[in-house]
N, C-alpha and C positions, 0 to 999 in steps of 0.2 A: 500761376506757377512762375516763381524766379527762373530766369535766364543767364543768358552774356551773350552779349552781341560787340562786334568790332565795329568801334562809331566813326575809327581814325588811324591811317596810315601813312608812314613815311619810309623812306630808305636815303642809303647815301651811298652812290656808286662813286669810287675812286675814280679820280682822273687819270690818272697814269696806264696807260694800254700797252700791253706785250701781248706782241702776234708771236704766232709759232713761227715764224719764220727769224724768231730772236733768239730761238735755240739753236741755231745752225751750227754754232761755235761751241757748244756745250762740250764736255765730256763727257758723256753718259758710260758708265759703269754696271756692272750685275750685281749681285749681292754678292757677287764673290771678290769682286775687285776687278773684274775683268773689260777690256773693251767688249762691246759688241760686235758683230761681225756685217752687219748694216751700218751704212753709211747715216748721216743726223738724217737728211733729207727723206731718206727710208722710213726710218721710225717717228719721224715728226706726222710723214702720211699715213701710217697705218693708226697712229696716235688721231689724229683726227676723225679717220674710220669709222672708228671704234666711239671713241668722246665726244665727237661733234665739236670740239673746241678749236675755233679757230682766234681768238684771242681772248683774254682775260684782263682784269681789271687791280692793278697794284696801288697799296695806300701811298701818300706822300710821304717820304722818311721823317718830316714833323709831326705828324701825326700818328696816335696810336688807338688800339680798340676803341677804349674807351672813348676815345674823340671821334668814331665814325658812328657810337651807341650815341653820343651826343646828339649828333647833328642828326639821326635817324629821328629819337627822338621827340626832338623840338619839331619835325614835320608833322609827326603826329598827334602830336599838340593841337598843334595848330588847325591839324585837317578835322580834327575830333572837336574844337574850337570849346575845350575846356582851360578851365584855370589849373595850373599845376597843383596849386596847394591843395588842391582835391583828392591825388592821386593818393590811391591807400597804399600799391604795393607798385614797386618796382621791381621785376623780376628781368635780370640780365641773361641770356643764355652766350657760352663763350666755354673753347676750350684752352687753350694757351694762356687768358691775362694778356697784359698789354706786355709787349714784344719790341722795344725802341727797335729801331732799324739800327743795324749793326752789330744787337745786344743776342746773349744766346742763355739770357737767365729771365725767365719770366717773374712778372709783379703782379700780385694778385691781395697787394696790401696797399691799401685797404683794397676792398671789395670793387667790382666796376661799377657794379649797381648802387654804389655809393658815390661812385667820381660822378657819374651821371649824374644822379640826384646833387651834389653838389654845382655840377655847372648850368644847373638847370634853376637853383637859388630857390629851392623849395626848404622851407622853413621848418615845413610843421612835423613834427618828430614822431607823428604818427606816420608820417608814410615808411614804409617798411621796405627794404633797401636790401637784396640778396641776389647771389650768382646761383646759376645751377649749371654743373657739368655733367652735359647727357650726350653727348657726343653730335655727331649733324641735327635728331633729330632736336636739340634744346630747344628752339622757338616753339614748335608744335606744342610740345612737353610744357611751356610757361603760361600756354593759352588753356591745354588742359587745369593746370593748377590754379592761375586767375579764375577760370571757373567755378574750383572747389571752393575757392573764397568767397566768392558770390554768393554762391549755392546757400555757404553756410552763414549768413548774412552779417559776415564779418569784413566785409569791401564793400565798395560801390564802383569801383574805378578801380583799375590797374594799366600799369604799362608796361609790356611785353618787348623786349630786344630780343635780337642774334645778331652779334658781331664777329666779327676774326679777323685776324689776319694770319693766314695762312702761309702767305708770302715770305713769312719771315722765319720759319718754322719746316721750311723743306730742304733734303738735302738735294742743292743743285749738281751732283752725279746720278742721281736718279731720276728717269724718265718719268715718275710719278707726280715730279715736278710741277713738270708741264699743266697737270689738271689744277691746283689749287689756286684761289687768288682772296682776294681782301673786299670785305663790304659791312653791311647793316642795312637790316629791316628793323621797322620797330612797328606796333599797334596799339590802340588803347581799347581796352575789352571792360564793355560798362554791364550793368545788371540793365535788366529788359524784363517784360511782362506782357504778355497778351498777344502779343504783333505776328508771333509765329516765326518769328526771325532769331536769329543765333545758333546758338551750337546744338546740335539734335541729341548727340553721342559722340563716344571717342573710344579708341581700345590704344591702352600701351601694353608690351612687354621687353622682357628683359633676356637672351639668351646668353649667358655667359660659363657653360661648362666647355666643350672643346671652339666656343665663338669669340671668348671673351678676347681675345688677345689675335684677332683680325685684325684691328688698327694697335696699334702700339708705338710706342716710343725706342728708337734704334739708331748705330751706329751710322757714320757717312759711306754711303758705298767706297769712297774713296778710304783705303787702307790705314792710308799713310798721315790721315785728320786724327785729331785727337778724339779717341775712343770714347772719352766720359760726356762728349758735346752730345746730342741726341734730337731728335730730327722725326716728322710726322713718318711712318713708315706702314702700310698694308699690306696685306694676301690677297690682292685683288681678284683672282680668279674666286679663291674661299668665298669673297664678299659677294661677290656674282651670285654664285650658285645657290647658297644662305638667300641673298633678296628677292631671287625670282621666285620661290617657296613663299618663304617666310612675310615678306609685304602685304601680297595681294591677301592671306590670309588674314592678315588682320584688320586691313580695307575691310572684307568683307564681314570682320567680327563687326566692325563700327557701324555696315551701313544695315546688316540685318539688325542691331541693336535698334536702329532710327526707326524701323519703321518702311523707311522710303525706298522705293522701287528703282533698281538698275537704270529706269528706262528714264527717272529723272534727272539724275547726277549728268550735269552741265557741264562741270570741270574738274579737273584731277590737278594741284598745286603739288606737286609732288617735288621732292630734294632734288637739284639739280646736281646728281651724282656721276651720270656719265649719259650721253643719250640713246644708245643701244639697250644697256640696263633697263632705263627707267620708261624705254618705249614695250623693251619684252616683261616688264612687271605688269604696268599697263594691258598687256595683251593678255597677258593672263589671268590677271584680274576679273576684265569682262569676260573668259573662258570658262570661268566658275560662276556665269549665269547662264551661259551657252548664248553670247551675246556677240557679235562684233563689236571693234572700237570705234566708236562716235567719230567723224570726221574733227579735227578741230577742239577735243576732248582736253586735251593734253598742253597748255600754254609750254613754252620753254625760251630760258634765257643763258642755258648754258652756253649757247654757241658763240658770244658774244662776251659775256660776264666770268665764264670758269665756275668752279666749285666752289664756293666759299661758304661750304660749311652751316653751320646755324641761322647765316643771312639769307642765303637761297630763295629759302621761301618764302617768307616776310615780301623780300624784294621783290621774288617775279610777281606777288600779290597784288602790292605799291603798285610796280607800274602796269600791270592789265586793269586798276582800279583806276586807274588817272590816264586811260589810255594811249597808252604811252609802248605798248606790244600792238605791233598791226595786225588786226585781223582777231584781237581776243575782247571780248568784253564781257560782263558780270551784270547780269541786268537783276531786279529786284523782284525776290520771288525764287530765284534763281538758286538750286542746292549742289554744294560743291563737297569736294573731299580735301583735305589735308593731309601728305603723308610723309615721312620720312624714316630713313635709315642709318647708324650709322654705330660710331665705338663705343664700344659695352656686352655685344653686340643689343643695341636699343634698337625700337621702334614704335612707331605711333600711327596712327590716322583720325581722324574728326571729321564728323561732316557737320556738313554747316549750311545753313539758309541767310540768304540775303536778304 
């Protein structure tokens, strides 16, 4: 029976570090234009509270998406220790396009999944070169879809990105700010047979009647900015209440699809969306086998990394796969879940064997 299995992982975490304690000087604004009635230091604490983020990771103003899907990329390459000209698809996942720092019009011409494959000096015109905008969960989403390739045994080889930059794309009067940052996971998902490893199942769907328009694109809190400029904006509370439902339900479409029993899922790779969230999806999750949560269940890099979007997961995968998260590791044998959440309102999960 054809498979897919991830043979090769890389990320690229920006250098450039903002702690919250760089917001102090912020204006932050309500959606109405107003100050708040807490001082920064107030809401930067309760922001952390809540998000676990105590700093986040911003691209170099040289650099753009595209150039962090690069260098993701080329790790993956390398750790998967294939020849590029093999690769059959390139699937980029990405919501904004590359974003120049200072710029407020995004480029999404040509494709990223093309810039890549171009800086990457793959020739063969068979490899097939496309973006897909699925909102945070995109990477999840491009490993589901490399698999249908497989499956239909129209690939051998694929390579899977989530880039963003996020960073560039937020309006700094809004405390919402503060969560998002810049990065790139990438993997390379090859066809497999026999070994009992790769992907078991996966469930996506899609809720977009009163969800659709939870993230959206909006004005600057700030009144007085020019109204046509437009800026990542959410219903965070809406989005809360939507993922503690809605997730763990479709976790559990994926892992009763597999076959495999609660009692062996190792690890949960979940969106690094806020850490509150993604610990009470979690809880609820194993609450629909009437389970406690697994000590150590749950890897997490938000505290450190921020949200960024499509790379999240790819990333925190990258480094618990190259040990590089203290205290996480992925041994062989080992069955994991994939999940995220995000604008559309989308969602996904995969479980998956090592």
């Amino acid at each position: 029976m054809i498979s897919s299995k991830i043979t090769g992982t890389g990320s690229f975490v920006p250098s450039l570090k903002k702690k919250n304690i760089d917001f102090s000087n912020e204006n932050f604004l309500n959606e109405n234009g107003e100050a708040f009635s807490d001082e920064n230091e107030v809401i930067i604490e309760k922001f952390k509270g809540i998000t676990g983020i105590e700093e986040r990771r911003y691209a170099k103003p040289e650099y753009n998406t595209s150039d962090l899907a690069y260098f993701a990329s080329k790790k993956a390459i390398e750790s998967a220790k294939i020849n590029p000209e093999e690769i059959d698809y390139i699937i980029l996942a990405h919501n904004f396009g590359d974003v120049k720092h200072g710029a407020i019009q995004s480029d999404i011409l040509p494709s990223l999944a093309s810039r890549v494959k171009h800086r990457l000096g793959i020739e063969n015109p068979n490899c097939v070169a496309y973006d897909i905008l699925f909102g945070c969960p995109g990477w999840v989403e491009g490993v589901i879809q490399a698999q249908a390739f497989i499956k239909a045994q129209i690939a051998e080889k694929c390579l899977v990105i989530g880039a963003e930059t996020l960073s560039r794309v937020v309006d700094n009067f809004d405390r919402d700010a503060m969560i998002f940052s810049d990065g790139a996971g990438a993997c390379i998902v090859e066809e497999t047979s026999g070994s009992g490893a790769g992907i078991l199942s996966h469930a996506t769907q899609t809720f977009a009647k009163e969800e659709a328009y939870y993230l959206f694109y909006g004005a600057s809190n700030n009144k007085t900015k020019n109204a046509d400029v437009r800026y990542i904006k959410m219903l965070g509370r809406k989005i809360y209440e939507f993922a503690l439902t809605a997730v763990p339900a479709a976790m559990k479409i994926a892992l009763d699809k597999s076959g495999i029993s609660i009692n062996d899922v190792k690890k949960i790779f979940i969106h690094q969306a806020n850490e509150k969230m993604d610990e009470a999806i979690i809880k609820r999750f194993f609450r629909l086998y009437k389970k406690p949560v697994p000590e150590g269940v749950m890897p997490m890099s938000i505290h450190k990394l921020g949200n960024s979007s499509v790379a999240t997961v790819p990333t925190l995968l990258d480094l618990v796969l190259k040990g590089e998260l203290e205290d996480q590791e992925v041994k062989k044998g080992d069955v994991v879940i994939f999940a995220s959440v995000g604008a559309g309102m989308n969602l996904n999960a995969v479980v998956y064997r090592f």
